[in-house]
N, CA, C and O atoms as a MOPAC input file, in Angstrom:
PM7 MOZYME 1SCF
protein

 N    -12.90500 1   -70.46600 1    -8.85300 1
 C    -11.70600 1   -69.67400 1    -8.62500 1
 C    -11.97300 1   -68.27200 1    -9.14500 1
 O    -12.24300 1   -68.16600 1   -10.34100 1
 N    -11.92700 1   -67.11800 1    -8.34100 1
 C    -11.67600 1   -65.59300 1    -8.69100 1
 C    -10.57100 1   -65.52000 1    -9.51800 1
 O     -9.63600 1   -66.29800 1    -9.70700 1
 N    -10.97000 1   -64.00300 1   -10.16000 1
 C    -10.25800 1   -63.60200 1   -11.42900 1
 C     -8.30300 1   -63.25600 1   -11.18900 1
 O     -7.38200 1   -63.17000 1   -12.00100 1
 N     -8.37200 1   -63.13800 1    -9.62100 1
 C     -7.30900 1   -62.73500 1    -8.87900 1
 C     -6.43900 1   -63.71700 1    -8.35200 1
 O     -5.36500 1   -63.52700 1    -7.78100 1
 N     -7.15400 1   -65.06100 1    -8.66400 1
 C     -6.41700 1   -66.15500 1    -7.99300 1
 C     -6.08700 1   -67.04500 1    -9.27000 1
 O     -4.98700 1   -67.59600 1    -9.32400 1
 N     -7.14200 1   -67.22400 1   -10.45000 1
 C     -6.64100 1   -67.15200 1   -11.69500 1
 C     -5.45300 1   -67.21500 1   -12.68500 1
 O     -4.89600 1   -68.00800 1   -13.44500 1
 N     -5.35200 1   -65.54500 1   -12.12000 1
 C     -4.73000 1   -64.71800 1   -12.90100 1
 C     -3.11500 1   -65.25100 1   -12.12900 1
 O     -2.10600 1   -65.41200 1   -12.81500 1
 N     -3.13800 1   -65.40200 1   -11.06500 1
 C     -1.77500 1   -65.27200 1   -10.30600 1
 C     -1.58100 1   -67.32100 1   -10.72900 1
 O     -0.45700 1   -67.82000 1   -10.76900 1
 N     -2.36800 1   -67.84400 1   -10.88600 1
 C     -2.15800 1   -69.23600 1   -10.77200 1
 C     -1.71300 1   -69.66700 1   -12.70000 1
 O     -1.16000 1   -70.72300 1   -13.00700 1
 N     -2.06800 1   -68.71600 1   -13.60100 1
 C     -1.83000 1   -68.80900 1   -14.75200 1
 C     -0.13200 1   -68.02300 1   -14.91600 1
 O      0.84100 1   -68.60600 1   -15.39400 1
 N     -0.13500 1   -66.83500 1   -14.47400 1
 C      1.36200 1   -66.53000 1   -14.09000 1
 C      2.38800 1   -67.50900 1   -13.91400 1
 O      3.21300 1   -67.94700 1   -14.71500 1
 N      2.09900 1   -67.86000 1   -12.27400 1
 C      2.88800 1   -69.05100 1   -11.96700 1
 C      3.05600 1   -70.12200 1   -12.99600 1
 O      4.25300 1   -70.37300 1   -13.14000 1
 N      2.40800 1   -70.72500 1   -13.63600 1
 C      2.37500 1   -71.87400 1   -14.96700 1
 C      3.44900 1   -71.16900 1   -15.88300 1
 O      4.48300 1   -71.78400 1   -16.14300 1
 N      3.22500 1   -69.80600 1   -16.41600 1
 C      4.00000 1   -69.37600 1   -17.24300 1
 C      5.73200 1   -69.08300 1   -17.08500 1
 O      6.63200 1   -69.23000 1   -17.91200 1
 N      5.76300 1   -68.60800 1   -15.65400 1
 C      6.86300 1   -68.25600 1   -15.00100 1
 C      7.82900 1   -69.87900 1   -14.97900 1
 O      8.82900 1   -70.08700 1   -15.66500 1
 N      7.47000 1   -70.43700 1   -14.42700 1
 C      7.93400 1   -71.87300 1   -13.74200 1
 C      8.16500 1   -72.59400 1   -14.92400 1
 O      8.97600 1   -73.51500 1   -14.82100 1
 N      7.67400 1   -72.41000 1   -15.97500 1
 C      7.55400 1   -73.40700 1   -17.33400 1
 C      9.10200 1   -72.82400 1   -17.84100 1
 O      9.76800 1   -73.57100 1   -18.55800 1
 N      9.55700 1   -71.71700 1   -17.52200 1
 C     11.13100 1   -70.87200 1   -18.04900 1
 C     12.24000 1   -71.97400 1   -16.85200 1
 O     13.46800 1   -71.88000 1   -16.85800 1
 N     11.52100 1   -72.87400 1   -15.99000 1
 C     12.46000 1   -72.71900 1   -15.06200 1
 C     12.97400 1   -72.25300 1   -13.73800 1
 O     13.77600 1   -72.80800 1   -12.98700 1
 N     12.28600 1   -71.01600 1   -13.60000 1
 C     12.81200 1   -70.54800 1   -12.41100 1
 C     12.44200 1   -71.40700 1   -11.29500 1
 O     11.71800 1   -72.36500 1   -11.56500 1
 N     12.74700 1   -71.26300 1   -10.29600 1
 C     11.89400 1   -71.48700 1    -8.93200 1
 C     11.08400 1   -70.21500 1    -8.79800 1
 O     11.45000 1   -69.13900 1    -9.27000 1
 N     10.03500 1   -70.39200 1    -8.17000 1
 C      8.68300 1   -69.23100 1    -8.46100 1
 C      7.77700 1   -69.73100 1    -7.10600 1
 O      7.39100 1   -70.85000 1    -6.76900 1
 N      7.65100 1   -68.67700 1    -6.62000 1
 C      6.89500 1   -68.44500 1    -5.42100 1
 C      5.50600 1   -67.36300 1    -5.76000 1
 O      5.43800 1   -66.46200 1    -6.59600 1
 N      4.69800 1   -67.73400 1    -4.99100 1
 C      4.00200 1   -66.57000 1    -4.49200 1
 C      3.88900 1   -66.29400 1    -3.53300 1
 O      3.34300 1   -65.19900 1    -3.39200 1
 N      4.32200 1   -67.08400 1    -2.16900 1
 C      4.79200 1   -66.75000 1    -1.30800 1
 C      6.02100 1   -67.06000 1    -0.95400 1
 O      6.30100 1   -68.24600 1    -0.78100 1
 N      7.09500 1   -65.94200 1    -0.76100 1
 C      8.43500 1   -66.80000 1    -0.53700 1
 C      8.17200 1   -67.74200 1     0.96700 1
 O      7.17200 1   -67.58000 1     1.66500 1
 N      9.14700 1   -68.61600 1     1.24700 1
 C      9.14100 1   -69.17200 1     2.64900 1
 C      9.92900 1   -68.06800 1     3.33200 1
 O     10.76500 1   -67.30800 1     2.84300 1
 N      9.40800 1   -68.16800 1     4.74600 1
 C     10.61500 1   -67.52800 1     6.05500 1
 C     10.79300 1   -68.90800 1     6.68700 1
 O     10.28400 1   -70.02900 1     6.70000 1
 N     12.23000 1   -67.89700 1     7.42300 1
 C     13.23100 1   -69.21600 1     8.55800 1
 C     12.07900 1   -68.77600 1     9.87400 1
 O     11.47200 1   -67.74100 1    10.15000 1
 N     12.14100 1   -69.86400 1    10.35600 1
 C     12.02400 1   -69.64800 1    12.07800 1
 C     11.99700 1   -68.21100 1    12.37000 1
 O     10.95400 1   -67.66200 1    12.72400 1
 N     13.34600 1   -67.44500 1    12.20600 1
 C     13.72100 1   -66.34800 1    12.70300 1
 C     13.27700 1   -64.95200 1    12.20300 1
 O     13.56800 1   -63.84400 1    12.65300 1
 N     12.40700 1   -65.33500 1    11.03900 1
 C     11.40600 1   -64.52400 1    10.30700 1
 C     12.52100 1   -63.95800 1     8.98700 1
 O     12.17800 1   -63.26200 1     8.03100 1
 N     13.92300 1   -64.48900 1     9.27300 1
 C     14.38700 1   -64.72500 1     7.52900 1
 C     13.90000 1   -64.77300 1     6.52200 1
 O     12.68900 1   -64.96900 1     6.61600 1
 N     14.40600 1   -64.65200 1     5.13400 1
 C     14.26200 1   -65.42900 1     4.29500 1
 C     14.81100 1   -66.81500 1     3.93400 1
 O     16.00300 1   -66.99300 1     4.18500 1
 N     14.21300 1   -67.69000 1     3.45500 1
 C     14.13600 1   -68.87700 1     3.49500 1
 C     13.91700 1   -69.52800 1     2.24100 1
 O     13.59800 1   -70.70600 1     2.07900 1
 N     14.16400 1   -68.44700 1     1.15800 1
 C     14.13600 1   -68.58700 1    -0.30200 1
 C     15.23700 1   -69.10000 1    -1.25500 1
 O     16.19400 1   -68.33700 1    -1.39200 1
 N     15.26500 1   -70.37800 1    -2.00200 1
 C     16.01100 1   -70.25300 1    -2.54700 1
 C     16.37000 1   -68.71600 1    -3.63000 1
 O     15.48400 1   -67.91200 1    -3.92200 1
 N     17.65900 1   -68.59800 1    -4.03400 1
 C     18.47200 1   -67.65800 1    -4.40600 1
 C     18.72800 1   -68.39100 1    -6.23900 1
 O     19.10200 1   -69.56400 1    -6.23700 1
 N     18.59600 1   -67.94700 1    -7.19100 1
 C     18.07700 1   -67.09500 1    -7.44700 1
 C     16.14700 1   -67.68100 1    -7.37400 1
 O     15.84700 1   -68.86500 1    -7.22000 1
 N     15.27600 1   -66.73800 1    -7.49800 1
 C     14.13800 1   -66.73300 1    -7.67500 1
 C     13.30900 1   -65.84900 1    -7.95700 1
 O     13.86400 1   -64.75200 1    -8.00800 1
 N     11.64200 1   -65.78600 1    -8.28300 1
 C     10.88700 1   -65.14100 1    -9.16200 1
 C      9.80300 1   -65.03900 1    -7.63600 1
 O     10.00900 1   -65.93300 1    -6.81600 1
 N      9.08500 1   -64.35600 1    -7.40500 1
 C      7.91200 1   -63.77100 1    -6.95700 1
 C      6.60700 1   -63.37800 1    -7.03900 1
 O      6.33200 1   -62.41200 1    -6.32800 1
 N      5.76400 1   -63.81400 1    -7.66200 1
 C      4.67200 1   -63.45700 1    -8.20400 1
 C      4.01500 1   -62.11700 1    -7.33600 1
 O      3.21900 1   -62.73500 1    -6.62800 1
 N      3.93900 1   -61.44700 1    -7.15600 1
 C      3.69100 1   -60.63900 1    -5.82500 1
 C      1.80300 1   -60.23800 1    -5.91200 1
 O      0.91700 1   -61.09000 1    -5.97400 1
 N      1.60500 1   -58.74400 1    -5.89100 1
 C     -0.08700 1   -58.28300 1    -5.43200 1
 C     -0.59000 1   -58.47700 1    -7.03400 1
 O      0.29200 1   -58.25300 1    -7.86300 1
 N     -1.76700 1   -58.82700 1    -7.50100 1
 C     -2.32000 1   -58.68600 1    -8.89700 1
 C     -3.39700 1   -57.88000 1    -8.09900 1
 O     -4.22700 1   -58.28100 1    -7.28300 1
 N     -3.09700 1   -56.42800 1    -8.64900 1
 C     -3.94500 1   -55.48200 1    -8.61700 1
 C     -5.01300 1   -55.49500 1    -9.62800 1
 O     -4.47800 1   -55.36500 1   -10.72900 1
 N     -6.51800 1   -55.61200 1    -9.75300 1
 C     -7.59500 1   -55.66500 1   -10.41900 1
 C     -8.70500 1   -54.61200 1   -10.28500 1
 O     -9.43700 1   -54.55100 1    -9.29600 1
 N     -8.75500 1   -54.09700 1   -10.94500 1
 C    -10.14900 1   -53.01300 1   -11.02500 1
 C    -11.28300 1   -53.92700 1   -12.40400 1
 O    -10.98800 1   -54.84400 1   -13.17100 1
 N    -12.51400 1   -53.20400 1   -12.22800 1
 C    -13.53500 1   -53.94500 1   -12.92600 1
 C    -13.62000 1   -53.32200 1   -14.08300 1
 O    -13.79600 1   -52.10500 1   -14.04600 1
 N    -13.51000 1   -54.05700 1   -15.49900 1
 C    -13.48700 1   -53.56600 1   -16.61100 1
 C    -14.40600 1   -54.27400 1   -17.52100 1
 O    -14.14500 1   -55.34000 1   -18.07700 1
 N    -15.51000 1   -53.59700 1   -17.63100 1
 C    -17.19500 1   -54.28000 1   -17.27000 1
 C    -17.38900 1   -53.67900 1   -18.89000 1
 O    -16.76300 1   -52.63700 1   -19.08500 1
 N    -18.06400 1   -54.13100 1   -19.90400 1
 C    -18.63000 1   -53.52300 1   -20.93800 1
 C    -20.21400 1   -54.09400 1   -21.19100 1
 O    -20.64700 1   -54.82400 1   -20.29900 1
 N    -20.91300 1   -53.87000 1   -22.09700 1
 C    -22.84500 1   -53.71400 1   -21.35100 1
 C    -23.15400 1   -55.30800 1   -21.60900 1
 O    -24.14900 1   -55.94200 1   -21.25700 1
 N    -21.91100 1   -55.79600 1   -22.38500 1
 C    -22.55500 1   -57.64400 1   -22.52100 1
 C    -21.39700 1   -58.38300 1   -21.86400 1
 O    -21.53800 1   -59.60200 1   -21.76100 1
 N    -20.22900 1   -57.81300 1   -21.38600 1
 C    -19.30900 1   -58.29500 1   -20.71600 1
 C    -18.64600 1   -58.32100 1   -19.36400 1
 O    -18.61900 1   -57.12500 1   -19.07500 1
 N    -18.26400 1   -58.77700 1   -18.67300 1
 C    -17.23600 1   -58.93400 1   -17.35700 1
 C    -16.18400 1   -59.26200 1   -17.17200 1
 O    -15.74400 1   -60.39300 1   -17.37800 1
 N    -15.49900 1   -58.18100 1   -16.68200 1
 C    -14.24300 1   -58.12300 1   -17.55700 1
 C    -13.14000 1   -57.49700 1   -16.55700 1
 O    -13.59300 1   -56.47800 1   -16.03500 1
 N    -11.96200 1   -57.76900 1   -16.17700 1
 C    -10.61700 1   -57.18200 1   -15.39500 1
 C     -9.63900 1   -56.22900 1   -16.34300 1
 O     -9.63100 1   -56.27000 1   -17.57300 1
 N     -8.87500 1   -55.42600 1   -15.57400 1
 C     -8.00400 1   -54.82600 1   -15.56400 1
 C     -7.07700 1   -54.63500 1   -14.53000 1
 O     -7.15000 1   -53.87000 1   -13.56800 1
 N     -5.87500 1   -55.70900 1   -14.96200 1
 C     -5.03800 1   -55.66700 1   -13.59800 1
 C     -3.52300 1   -55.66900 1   -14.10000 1
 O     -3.14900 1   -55.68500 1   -15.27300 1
 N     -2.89500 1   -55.65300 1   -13.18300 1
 C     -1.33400 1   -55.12700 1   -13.25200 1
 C     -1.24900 1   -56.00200 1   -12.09400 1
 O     -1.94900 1   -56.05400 1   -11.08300 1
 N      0.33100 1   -57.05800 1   -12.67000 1
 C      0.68400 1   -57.96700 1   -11.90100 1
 C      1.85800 1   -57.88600 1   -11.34400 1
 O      2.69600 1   -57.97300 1   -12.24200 1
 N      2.44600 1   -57.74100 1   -10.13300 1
 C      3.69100 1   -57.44800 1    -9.88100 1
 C      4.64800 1   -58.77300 1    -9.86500 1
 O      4.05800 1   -59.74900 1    -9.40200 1
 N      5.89500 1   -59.00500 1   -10.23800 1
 C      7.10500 1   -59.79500 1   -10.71700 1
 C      7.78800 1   -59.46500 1   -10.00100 1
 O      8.14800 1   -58.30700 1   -10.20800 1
 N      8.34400 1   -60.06100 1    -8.90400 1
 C     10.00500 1   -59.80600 1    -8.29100 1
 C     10.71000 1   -60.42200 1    -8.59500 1
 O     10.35600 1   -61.59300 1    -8.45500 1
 N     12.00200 1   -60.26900 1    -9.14000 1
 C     13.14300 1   -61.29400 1    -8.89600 1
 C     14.08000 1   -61.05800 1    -7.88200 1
 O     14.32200 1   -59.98000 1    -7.33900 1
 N     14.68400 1   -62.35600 1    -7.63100 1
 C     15.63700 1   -61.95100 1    -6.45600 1
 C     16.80000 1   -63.20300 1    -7.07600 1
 O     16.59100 1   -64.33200 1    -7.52000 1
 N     17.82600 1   -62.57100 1    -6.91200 1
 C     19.38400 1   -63.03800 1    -6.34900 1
 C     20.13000 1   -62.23200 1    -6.27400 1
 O     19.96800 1   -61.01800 1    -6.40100 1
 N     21.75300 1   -63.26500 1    -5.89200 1
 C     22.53600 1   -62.97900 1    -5.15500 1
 C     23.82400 1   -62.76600 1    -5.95900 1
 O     24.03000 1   -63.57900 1    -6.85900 1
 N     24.58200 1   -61.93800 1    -5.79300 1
 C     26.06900 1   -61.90100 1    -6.95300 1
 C     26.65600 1   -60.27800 1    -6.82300 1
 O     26.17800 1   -59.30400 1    -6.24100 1
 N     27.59000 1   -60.40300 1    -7.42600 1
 C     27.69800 1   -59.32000 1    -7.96900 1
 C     27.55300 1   -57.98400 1    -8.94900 1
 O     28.17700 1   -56.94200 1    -9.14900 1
 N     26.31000 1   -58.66700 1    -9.45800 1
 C     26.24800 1   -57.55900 1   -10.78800 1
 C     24.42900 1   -57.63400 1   -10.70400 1
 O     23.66400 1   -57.95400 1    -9.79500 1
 N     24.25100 1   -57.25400 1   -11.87000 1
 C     22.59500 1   -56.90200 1   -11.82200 1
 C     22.66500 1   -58.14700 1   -13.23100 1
 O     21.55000 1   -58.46800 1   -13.64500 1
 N     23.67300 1   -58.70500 1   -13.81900 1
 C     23.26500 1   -59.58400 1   -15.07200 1
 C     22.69500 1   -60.70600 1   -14.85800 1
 O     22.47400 1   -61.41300 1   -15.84000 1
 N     22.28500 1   -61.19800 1   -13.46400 1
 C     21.47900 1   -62.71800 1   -13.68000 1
 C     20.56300 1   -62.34400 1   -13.27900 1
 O     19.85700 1   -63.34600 1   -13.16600 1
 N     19.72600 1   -61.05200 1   -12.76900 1
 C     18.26300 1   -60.64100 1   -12.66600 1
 C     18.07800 1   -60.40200 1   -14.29600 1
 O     17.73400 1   -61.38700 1   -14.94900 1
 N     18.25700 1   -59.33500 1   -14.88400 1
 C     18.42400 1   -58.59600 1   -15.95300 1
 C     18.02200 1   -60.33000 1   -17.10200 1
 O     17.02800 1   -60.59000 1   -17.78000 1
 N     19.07300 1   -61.00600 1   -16.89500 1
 C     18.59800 1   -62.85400 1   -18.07400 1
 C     17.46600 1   -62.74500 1   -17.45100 1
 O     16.69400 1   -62.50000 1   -18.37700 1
 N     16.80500 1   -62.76600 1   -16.42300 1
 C     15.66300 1   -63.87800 1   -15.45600 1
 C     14.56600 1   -62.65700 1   -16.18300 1
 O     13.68600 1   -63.16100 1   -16.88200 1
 N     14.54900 1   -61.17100 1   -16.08100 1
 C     13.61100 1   -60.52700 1   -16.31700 1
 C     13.44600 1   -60.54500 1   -17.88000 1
 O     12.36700 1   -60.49800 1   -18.46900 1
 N     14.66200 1   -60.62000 1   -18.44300 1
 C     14.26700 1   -60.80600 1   -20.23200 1
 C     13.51800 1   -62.34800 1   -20.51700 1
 O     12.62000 1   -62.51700 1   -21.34200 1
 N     13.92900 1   -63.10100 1   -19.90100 1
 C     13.30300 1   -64.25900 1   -20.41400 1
 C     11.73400 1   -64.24300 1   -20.05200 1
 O     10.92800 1   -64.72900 1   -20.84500 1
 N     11.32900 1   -63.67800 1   -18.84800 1
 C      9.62600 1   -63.29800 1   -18.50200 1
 C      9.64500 1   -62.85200 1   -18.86700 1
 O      8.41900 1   -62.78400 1   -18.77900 1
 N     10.04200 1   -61.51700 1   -19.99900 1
 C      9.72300 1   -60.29800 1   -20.80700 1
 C      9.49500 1   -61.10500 1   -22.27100 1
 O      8.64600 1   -60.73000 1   -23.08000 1
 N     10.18400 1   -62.01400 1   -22.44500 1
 C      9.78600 1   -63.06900 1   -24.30300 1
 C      8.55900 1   -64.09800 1   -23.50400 1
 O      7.62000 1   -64.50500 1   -24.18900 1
 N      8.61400 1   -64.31800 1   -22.63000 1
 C      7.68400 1   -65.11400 1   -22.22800 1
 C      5.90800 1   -64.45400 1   -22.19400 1
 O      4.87900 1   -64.70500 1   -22.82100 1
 N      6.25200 1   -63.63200 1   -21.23300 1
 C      4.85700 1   -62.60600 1   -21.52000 1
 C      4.24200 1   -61.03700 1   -21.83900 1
 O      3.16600 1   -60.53900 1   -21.50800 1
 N      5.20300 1   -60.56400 1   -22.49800 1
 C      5.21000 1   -59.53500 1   -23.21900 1
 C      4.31500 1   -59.86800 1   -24.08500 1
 O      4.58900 1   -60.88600 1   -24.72000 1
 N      3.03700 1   -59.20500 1   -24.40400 1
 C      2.22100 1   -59.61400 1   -25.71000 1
 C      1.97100 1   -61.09900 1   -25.98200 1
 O      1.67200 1   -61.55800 1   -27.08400 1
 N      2.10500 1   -61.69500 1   -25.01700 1
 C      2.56000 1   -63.32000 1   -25.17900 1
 C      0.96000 1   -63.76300 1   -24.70000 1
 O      0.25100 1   -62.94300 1   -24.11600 1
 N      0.53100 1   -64.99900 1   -24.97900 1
 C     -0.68900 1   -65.53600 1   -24.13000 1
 C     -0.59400 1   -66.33100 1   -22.99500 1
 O      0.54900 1   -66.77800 1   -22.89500 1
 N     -1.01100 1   -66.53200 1   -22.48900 1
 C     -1.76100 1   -67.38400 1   -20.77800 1
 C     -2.94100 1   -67.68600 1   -20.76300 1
 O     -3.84400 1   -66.91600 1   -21.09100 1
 N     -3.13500 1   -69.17800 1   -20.27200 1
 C     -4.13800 1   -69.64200 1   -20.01100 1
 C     -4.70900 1   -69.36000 1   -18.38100 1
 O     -4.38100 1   -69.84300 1   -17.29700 1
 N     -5.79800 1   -68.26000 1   -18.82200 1
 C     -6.60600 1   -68.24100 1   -17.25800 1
 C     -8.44400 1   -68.88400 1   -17.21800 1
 O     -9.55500 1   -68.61800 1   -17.67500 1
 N     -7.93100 1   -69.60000 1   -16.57300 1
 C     -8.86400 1   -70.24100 1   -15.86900 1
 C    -10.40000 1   -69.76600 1   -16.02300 1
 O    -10.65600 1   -69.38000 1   -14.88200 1
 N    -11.27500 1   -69.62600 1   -16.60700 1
 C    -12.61600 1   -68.93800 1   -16.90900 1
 C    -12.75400 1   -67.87400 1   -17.47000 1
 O    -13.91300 1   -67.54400 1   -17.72200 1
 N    -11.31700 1   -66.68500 1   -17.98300 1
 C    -10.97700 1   -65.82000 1   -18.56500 1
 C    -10.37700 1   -65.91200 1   -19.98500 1
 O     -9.82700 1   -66.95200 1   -20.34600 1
 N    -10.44400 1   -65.18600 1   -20.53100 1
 C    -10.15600 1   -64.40100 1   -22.04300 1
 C     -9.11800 1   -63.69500 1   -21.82900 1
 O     -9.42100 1   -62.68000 1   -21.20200 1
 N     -8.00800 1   -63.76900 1   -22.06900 1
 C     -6.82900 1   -62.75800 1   -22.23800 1
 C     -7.08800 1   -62.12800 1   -23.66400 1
 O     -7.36500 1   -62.67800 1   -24.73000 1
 N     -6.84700 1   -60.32400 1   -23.22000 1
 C     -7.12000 1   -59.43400 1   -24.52200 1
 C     -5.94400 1   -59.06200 1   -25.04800 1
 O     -5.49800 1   -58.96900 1   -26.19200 1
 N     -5.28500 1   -58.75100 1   -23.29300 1
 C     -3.70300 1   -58.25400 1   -24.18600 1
 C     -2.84400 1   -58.41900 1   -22.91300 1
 O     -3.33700 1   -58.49000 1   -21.78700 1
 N     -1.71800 1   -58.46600 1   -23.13900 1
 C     -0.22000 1   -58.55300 1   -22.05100 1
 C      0.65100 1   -58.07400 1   -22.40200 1
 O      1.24400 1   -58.40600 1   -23.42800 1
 N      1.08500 1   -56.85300 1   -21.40200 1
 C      2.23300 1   -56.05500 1   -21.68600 1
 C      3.03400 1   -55.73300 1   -20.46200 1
 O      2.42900 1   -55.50300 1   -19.41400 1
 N      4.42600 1   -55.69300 1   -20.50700 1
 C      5.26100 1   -55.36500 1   -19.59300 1
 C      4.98400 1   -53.81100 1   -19.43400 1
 O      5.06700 1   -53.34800 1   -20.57200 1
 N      4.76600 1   -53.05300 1   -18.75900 1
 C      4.14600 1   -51.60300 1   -18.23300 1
 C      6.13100 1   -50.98000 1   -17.59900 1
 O      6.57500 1   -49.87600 1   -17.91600 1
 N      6.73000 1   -51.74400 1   -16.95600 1
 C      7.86900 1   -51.32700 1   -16.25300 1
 C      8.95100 1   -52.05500 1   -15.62000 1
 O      8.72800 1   -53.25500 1   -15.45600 1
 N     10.17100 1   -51.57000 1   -15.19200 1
 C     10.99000 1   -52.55500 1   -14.95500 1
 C     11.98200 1   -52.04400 1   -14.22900 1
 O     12.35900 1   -50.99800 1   -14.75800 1
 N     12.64800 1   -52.32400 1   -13.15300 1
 C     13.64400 1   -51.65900 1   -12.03000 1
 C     14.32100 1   -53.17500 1   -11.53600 1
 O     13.96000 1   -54.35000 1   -11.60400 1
 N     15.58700 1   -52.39400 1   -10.97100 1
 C     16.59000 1   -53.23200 1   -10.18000 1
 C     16.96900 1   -52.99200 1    -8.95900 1
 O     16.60200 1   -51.81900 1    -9.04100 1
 N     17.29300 1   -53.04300 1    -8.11500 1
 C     17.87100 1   -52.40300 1    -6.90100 1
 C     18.48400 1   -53.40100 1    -5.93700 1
 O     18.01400 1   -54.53700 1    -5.88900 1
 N     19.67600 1   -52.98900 1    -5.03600 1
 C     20.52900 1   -53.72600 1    -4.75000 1
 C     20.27100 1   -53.44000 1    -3.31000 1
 O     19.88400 1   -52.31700 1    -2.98600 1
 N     20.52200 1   -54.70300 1    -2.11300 1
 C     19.96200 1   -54.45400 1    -1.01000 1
 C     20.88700 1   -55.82600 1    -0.02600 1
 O     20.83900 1   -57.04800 1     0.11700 1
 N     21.44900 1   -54.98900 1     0.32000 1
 C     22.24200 1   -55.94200 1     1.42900 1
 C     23.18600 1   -57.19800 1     0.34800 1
 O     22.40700 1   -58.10300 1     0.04800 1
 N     23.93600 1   -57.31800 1     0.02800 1
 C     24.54500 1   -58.38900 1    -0.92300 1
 C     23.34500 1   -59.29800 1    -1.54300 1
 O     23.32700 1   -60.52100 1    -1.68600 1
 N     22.34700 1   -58.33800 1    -1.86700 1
 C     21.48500 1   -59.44400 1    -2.71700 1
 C     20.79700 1   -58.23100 1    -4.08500 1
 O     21.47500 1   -57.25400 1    -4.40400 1
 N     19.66500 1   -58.45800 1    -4.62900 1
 C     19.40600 1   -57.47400 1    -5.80700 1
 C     18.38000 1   -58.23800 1    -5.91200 1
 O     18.31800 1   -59.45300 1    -5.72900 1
 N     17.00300 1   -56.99900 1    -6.42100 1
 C     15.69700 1   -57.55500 1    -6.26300 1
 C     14.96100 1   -56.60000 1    -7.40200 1
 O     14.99600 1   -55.39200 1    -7.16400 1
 N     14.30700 1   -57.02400 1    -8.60000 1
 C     13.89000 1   -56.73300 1    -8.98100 1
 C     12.56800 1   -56.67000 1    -9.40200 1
 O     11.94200 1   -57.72900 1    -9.36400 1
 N     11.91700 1   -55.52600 1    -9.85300 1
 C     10.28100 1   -55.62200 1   -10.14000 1
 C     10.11000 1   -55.41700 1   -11.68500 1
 O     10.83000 1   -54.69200 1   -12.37200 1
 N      8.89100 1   -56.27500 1   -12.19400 1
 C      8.48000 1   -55.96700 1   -13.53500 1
 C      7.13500 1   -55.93000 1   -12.95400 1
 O      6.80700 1   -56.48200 1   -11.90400 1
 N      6.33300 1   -55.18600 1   -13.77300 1
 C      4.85800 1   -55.10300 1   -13.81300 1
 C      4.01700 1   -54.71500 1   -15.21700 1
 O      4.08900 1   -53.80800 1   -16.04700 1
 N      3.17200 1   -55.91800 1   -15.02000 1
 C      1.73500 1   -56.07700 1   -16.42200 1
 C      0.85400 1   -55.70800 1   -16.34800 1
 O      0.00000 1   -55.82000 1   -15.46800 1
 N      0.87100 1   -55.24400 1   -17.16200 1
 C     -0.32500 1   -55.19600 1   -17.32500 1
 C     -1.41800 1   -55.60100 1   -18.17200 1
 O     -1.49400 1   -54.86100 1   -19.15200 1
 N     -2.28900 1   -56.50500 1   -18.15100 1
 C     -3.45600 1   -56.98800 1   -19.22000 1
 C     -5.32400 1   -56.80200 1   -18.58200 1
 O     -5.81000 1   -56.55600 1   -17.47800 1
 N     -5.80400 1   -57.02900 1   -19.72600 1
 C     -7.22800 1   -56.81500 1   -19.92500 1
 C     -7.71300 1   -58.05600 1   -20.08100 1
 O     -7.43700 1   -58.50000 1   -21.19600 1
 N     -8.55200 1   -59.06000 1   -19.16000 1
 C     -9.32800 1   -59.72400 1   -19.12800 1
 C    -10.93800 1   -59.87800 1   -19.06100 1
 O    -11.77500 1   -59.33100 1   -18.34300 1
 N    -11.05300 1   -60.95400 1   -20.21700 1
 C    -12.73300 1   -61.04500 1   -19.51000 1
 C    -13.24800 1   -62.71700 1   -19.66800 1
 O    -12.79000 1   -63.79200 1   -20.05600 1
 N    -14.55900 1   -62.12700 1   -19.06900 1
 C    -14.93200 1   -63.32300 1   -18.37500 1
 C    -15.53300 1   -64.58700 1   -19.79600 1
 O    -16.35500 1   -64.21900 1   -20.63400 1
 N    -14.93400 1   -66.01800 1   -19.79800 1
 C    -15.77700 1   -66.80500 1   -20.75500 1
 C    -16.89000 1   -67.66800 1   -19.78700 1
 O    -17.72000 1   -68.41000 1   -20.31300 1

């Protein structure tokens, strides 16, 4: 398994262990809908560049987090993103042939879109290879 498939498959473990329902790919309807349960988590792109030192092999990536539901307010994204924020903020994960160095929440937005609200967090950590 790559450092990219890993990384997103150690996420998911961490995410799903809070509870949520957690995708990395949401489902579509037939009609090219969504087909997601409401509320839910997203694992989305784990962006990776090579972070190589002269005896090591090693990542640097930033993982994107969506949440999505449905309501009136931004307060049941806002619970869903604090609880992944105590979960992996500085927190550890087990990846798969990797060394976690460090995990940090980098950013965090909300935005509201047709009677639903979708939010992004993004990590960033430093991996290397065991």
């Amino acid at each position: 398994m790559g450092a990219s498939q890993a990384t997103k498959a150690a996420l998911y473990e961490a995410i799903a262990g809070l509870g949520f329902t957690t995708y990395t790919v949401t489902p579509q309807a037939t009609d090219g809908g969504a087909d997601a349960a409401f509320p839910h988590v997203q694992i989305g792109a784990v962006v990776q560049s090579v972070w190589d030192t002269n005896s090591d092999n090693g990542f640097d990536f930033t993982a994107r987090i969506y949440t999505r539901w449905r309501g009136s307010s931004e307060a049941v994204g806002l619970a869903m993103q604090d609880a992944i924020y105590a979960r992996l903020h500085h927190g550890t994960i087990t990846i798969t042939g990797y060394q976690l160095i460090f995990l940090e929440r980098q950013m965090s937005s909300t935005t509201r879109l047709d009677g639903s609200f979708t939010g992004l967090c993004e990590y960033h950590a430093l991996i290397t290879e065991i």
